[in-house]
TIDO-483648 format. One line per field, with one value per residue: residue number from 1; residue in one letter; x, y, z of N, C-alpha, C in turn. Coordinates in pm, whole numbers. Atoms other than C-alpha are relative to their C-alpha. Layout:
BEGIN
seq: [NUM|...];
type: [A|...];
n.X: [X|...];
n.Y: [Y|...];
n.Z: [Z|...];
ca.X: [X|...];
ca.Y: [Y|...];
ca.Z: [Z|...];
c.X: [X|...];
c.Y: [Y|...];
c.Z: [Z|...];
This chain:
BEGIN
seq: [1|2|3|4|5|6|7|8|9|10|11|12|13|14|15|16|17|18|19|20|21|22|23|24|25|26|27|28|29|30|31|32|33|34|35|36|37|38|39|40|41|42|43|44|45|46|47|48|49|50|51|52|53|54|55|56|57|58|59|60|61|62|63|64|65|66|67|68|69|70|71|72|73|74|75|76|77|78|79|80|81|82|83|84|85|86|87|88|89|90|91|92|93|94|95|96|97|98|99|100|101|102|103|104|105|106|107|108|109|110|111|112|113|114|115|116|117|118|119|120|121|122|123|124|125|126|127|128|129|130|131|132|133|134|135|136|137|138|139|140|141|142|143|144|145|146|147|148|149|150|151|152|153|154|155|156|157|158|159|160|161|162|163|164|165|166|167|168|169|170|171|172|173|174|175|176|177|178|179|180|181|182|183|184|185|186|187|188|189|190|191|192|193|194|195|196|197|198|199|200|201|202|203|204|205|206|207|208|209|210|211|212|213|214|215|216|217|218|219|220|221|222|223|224|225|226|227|228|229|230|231|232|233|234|235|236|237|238|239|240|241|242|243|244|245|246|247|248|249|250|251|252|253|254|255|256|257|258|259|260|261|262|263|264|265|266|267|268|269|270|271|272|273|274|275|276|277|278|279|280|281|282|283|284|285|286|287|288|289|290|291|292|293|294|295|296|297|298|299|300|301|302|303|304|305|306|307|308|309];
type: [X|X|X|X|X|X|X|X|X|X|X|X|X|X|X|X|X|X|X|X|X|X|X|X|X|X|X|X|X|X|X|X|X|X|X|X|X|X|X|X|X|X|X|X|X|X|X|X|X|X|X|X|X|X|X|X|X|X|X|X|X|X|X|X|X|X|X|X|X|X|X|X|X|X|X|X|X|X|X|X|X|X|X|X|X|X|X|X|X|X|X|X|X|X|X|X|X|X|X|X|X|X|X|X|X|X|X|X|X|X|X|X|X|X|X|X|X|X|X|X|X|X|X|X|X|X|X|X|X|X|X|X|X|X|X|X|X|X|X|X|X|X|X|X|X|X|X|X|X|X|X|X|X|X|X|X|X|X|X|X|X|X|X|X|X|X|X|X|X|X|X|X|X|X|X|X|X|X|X|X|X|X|X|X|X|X|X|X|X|X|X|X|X|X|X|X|X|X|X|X|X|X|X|X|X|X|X|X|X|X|X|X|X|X|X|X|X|X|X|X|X|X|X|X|X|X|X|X|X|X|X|X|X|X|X|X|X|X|X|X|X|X|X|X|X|X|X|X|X|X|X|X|X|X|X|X|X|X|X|X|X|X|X|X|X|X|X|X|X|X|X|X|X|X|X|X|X|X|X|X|X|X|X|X|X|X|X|X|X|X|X|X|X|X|X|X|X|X|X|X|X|X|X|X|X|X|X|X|X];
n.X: [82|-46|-48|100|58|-138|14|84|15|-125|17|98|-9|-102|112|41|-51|46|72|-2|-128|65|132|16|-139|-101|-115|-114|-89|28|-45|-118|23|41|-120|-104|42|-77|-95|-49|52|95|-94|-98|56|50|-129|-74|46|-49|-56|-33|49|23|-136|-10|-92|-27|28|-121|-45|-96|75|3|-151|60|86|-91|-95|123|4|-114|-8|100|-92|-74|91|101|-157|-15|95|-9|-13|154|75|-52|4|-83|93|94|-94|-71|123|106|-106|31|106|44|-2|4|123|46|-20|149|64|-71|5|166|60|-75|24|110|12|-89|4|-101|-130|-126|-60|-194|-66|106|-72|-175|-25|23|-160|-111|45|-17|-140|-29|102|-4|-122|-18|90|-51|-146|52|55|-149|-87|87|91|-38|-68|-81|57|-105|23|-38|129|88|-97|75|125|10|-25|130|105|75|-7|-152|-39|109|-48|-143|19|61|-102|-65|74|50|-164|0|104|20|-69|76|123|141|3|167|143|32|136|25|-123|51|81|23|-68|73|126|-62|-43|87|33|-106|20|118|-39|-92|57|103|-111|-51|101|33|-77|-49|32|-69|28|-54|-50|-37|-128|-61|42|-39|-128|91|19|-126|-58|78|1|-131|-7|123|28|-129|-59|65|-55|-116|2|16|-36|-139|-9|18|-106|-96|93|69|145|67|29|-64|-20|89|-23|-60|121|103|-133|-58|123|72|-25|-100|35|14|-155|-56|34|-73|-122|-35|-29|-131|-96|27|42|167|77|98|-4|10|120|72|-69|60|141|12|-40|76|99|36|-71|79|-3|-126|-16|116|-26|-141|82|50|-61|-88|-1|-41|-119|-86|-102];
n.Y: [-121|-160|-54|-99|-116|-119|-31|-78|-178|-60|55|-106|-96|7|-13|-144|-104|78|-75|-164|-58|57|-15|-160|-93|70|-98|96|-74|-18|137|-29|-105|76|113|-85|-65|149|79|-120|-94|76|98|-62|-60|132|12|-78|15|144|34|-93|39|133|53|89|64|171|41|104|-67|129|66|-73|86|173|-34|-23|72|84|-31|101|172|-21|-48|84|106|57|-9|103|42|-37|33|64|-135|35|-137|-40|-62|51|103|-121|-36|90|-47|-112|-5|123|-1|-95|-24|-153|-22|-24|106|53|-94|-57|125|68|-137|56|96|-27|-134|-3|71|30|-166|17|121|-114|-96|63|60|-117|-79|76|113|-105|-33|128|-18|-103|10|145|-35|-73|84|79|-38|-20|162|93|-108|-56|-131|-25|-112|-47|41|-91|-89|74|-13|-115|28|104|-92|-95|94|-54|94|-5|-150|-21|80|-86|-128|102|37|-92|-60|69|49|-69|32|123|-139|-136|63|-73|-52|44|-65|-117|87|-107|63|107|10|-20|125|91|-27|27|125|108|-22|18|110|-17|-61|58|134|-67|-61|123|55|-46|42|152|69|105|34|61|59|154|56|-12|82|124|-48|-115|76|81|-134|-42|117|-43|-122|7|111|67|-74|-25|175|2|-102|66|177|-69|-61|23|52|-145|47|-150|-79|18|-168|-114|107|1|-117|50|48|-133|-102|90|46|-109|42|-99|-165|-109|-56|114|9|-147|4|76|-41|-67|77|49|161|35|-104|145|84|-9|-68|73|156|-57|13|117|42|-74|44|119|-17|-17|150|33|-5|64|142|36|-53|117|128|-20|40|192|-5|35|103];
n.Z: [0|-20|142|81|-14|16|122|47|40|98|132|40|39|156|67|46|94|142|58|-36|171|84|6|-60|64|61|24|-7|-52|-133|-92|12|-112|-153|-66|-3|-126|-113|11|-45|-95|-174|-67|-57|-132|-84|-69|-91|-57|-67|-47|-78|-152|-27|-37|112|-59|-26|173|51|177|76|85|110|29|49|130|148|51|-25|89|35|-1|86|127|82|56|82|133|33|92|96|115|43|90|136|49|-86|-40|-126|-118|-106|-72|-100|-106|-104|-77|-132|-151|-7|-96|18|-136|-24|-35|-127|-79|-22|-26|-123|-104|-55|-24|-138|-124|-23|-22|157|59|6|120|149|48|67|163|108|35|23|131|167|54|55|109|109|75|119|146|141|54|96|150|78|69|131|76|138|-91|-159|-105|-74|-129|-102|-32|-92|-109|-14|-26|-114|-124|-18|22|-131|-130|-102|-117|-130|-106|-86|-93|-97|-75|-72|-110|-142|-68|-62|-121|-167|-84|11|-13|35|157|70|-99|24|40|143|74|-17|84|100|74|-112|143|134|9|35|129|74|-3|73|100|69|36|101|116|62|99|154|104|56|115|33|185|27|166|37|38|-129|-110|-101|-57|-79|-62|-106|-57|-87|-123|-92|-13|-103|-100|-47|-61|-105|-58|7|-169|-130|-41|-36|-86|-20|-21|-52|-109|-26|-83|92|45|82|51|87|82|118|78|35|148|142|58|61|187|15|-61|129|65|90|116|-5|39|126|115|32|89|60|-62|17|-35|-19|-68|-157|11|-13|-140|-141|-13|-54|-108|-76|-16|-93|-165|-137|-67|-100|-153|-145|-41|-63|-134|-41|-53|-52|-174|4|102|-124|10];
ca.X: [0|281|434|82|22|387|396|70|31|369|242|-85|74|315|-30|-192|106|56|-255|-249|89|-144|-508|-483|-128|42|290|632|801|589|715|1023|978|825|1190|1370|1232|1256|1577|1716|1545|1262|1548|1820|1641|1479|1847|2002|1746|1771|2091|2195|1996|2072|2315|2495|2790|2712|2652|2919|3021|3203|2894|2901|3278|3077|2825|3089|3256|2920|2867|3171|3149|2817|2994|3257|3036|2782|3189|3226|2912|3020|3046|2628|2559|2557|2511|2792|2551|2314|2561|2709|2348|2228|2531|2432|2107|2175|2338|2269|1935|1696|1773|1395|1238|1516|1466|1080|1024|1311|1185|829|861|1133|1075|1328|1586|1686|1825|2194|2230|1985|2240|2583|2446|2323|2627|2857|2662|2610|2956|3029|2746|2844|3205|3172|2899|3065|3413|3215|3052|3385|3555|3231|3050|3078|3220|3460|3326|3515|3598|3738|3379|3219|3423|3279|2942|2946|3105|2808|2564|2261|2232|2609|2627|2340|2481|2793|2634|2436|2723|2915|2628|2559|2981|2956|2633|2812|3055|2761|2407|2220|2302|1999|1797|1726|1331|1270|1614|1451|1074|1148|1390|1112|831|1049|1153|835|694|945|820|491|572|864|639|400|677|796|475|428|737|684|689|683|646|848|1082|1025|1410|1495|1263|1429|1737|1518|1347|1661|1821|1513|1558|1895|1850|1543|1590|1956|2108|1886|1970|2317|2331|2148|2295|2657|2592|2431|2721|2932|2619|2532|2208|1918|1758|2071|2091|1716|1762|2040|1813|1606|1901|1968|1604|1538|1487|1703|1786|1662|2044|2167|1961|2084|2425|2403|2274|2520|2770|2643|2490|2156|1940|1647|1758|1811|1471|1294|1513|1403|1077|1046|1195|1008|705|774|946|590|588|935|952|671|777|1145|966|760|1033|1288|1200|1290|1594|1858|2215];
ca.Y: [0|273|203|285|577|716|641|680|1033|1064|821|1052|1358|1221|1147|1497|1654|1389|1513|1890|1895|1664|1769|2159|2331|2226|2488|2298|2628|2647|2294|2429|2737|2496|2262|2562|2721|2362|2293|2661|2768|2528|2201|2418|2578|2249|2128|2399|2413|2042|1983|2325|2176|1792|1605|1421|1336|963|917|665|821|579|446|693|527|192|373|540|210|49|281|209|-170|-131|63|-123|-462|-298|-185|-527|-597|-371|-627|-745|-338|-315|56|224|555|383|130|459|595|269|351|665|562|283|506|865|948|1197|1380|1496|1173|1029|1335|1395|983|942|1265|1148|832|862|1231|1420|1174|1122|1476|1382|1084|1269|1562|1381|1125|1419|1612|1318|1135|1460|1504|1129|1114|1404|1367|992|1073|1339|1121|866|1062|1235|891|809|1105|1275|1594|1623|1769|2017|1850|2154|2328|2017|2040|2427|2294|2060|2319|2591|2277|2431|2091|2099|2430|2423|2089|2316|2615|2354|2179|2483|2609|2324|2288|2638|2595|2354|2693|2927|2742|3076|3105|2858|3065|3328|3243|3491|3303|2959|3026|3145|2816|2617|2759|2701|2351|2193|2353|2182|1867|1868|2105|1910|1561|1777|1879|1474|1366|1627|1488|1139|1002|696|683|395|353|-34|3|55|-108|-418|-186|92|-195|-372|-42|19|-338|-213|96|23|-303|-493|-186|-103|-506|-461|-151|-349|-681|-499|-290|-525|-720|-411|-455|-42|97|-42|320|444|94|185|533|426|171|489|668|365|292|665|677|825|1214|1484|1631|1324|1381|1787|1653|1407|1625|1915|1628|1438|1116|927|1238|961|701|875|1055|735|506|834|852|486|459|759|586|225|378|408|25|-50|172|41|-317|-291|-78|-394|-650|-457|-597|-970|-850|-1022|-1228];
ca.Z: [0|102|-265|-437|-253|-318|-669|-786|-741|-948|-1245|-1222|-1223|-1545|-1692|-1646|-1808|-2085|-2147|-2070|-2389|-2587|-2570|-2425|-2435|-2703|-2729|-2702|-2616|-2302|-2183|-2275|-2073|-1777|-1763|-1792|-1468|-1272|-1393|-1327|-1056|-820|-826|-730|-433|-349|-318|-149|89|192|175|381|692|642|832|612|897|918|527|404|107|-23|-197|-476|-535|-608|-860|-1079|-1089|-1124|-1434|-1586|-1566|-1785|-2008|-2113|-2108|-2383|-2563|-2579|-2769|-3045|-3296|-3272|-3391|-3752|-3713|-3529|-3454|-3301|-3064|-2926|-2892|-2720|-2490|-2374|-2335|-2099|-1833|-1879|-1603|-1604|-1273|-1280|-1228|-968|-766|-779|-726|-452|-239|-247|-168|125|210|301|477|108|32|142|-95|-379|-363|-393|-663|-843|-829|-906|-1153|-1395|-1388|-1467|-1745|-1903|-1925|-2061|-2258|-2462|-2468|-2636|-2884|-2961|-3075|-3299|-3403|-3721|-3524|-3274|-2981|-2774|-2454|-2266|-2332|-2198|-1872|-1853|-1911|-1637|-1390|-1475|-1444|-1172|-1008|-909|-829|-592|-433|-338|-245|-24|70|171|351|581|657|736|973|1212|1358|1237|1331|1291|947|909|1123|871|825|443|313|422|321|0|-72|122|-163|-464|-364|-315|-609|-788|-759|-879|-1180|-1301|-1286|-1534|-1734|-1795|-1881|-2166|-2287|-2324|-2655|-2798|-3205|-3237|-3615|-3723|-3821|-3436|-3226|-3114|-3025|-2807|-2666|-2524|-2422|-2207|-2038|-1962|-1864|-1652|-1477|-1526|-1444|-1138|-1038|-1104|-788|-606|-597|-566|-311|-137|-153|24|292|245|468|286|233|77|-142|-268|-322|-563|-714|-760|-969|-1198|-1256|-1378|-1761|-1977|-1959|-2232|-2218|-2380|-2679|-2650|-2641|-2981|-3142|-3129|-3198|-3411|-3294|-3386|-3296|-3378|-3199|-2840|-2893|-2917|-2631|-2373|-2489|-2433|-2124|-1980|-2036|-1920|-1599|-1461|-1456|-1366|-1102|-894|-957|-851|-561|-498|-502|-367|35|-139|-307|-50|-84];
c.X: [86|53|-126|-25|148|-10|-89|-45|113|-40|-117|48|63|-158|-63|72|-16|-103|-42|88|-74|-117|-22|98|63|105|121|84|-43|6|114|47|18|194|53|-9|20|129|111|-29|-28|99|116|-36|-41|136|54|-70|23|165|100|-56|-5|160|25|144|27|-46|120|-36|49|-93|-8|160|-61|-109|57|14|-86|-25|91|58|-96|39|99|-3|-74|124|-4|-83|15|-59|-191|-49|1|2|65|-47|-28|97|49|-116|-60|102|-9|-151|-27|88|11|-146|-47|-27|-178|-102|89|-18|-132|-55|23|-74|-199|-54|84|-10|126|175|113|78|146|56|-30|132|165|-21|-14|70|96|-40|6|84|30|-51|42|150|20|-60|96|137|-34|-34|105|105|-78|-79|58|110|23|-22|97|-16|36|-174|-48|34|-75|-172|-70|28|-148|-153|-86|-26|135|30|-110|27|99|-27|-68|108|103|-42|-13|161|-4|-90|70|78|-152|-133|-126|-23|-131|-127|-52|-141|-30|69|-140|-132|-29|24|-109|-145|32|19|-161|-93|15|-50|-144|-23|75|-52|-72|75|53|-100|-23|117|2|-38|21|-56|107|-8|-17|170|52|-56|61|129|-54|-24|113|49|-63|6|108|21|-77|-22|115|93|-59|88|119|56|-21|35|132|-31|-100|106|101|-109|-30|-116|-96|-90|119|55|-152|-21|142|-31|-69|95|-34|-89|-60|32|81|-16|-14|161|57|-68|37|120|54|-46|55|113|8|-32|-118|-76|-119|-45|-30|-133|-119|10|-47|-139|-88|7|-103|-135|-25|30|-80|-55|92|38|-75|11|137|-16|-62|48|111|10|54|93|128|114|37];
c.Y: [126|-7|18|120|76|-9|31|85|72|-44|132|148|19|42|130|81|-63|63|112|55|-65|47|158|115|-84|70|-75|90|33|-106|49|106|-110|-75|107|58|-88|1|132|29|-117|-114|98|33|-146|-36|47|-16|-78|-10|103|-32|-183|-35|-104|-53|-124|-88|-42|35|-40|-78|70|-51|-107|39|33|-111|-120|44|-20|-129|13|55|-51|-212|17|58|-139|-81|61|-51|-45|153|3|160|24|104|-60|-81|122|75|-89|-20|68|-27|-97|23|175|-8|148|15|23|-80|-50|70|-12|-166|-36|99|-8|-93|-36|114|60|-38|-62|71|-52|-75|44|67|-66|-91|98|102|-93|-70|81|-5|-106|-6|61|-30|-141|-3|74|-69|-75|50|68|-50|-22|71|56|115|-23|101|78|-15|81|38|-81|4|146|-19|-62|63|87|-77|9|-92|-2|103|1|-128|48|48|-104|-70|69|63|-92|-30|178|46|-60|123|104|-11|128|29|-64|44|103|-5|71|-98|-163|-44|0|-135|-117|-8|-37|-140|-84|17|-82|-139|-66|33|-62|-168|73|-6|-145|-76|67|-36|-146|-26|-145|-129|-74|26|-160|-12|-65|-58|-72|112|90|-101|-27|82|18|-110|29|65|-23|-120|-100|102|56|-157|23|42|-35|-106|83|87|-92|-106|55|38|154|-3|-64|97|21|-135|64|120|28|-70|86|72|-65|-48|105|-34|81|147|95|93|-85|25|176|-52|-74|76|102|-105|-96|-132|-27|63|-117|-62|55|95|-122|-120|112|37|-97|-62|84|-84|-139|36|19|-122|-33|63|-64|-142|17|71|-119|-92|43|-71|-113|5|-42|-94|-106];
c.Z: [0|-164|-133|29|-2|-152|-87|-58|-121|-132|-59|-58|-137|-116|-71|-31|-152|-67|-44|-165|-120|-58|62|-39|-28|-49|67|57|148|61|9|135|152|28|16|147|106|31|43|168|147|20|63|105|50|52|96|130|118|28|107|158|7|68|-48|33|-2|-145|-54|-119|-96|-137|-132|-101|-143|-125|-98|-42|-58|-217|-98|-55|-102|-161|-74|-31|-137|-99|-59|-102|-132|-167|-28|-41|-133|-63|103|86|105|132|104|96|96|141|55|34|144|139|43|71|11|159|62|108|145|103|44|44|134|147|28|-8|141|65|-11|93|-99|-32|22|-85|-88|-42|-41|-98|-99|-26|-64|-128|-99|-52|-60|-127|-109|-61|-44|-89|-133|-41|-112|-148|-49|-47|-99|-71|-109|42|89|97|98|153|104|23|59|165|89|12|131|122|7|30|129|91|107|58|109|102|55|-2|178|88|126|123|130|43|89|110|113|90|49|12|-50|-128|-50|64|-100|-128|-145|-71|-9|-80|-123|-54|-3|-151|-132|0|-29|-131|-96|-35|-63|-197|-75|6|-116|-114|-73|-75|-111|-76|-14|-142|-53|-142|-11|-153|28|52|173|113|65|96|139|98|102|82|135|87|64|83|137|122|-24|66|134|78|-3|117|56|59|79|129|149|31|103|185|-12|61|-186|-62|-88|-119|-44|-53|-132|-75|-28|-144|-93|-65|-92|-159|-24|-4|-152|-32|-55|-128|-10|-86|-166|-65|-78|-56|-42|2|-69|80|28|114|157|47|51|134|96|16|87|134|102|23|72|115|93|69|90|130|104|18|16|161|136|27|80|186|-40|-107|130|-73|97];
């Protein structure tokens, strides 16, 4: 029962943006608008917020170690498959789709479904993982893409990137709280962050449902498909077996199952197609994924209590 009435409301709310970009406003620049304001503005404050008043002293940190290396491993398993692609494009595209995450969903699923005792793990995967993501992502596509992408600018991108900067203003703030405690006393600062965050969460479920799509090409199906089994449920299993192995807190073991389950992320299809990737392809594998992820989450939700070694 607690994992219908946490996810639920989230599948619903995907829904009524589904419909709202479908059947009401269909202006694409006012979805556009809407992520832009989330992704600028109400996540950043939600962050800061949280992680400026969380104590995040007895948070074994170490586990973010085990996810890079987690990501990584995945990565140079679906290298290895190279030779079953017959299109080089796409193999690179079904690469970034099977471990690039849309922070959106991981955020807005993990935070109301745990609350906020998640915020300390939330904010360091979501600082650490962008950075990871981004700078393997664009490596990749700068070995196989038509155009060589400039990896200094990506580097710059990733620094100015509003999730990371708001996990280190956040960060900074709550190191400088433990001398300076009243700094979080200052109720205007707080309310405002306090109004923007939860906003954030609502708004930016709206915003995923008007983007789901999922006009499957014949040519690409089986590939999309598979991607999305990857993406959505060996790679979720993968975190959890492993870290389960390592014996981590079983909260901060399903809020990483939370990360690796999210579908893929709309900056991955940004990034291919400045440099030159199957635009297509990673259109249709995050469409796809967005949409089954309102299954898969609630059944890796569901088995997760009888996931044990």
């Amino acid at each position: 029962m607690n994992i219908f009435n946490s996810v639920f409301p989230i599948i619903l709310s995907m829904f009524i943006g589904y419909l709202i970009a479908n059947y009401w406003l269909r202006d694409g620049a006012l979805w556009d608008g809407l992520n832009k304001i989330v992704y600028y503005i109400m996540f950043p404050a939600l962050i800061v917020n949280s992680l400026m008043h969380a104590d995040i002293g007895d948070l074994d940190k170490s586990f973010i170690i085990v996810l890079n290396l987690l990501v990584i491993l995945l990565i140079f398993i679906l290298w290895c498959l190279k030779p079953l692609f017959k299109d080089k494009l796409f193999w690179i595209t079904f690469i970034q789709g099977s471990f690039r995450y849309n922070s959106y969903v991981f955020i807005g699923v993990t935070l109301i479904y745990l609350g906020p005792s998640s915020i300390p793990a939330v904010a360091i995967i979501t600082g650490s993982m962008i950075f990871t993501s981004t700078i393997i992502g664009t490596f990749l596509l700068s070995l196989y893409a038509s155009d060589k992408a400039n990896f200094s600018s990506s580097i710059v991108n990733v620094i100015k990137n509003p999730l990371v900067i708001s996990c280190l203003i956040g960060g900074v703030l709550n190191y400088i709280a433990i001398d300076h405690p009243q700094l979080l006393q200052i109720n205007f600062i707080n309310n405002s962050l306090d109004i923007l965050g939860k906003a954030s969460l609502a708004v930016s479920l709206l915003a995923i449902g008007a983007g789901i799509s999922v006009k499957l090409k014949k040519r690409m199906m089986l590939g999309v498909i598979n991607c999305s089994i990857v993406k959505l449920l060996i790679f979720p299993l993968m975190v959890v077996y492993t870290m389960l192995y390592f014996e981590y807190d079983r909260q901060l073991i399903l809020i990483c199952m939370l990360y690796a389950a999210a579908p893929g992320s709309t900056s991955a299809s940004i990034m291919i197609k400045q440099i030159g990737g199957d635009y297509q392809a990673i259109n249709n594998i995050i469409g796809t994924q967005t949409a089954l992820c309102t299954l898969t989450i609630p059944l890796l939700l569901f088995l997760f209590p009888y996931m044990n070694i």
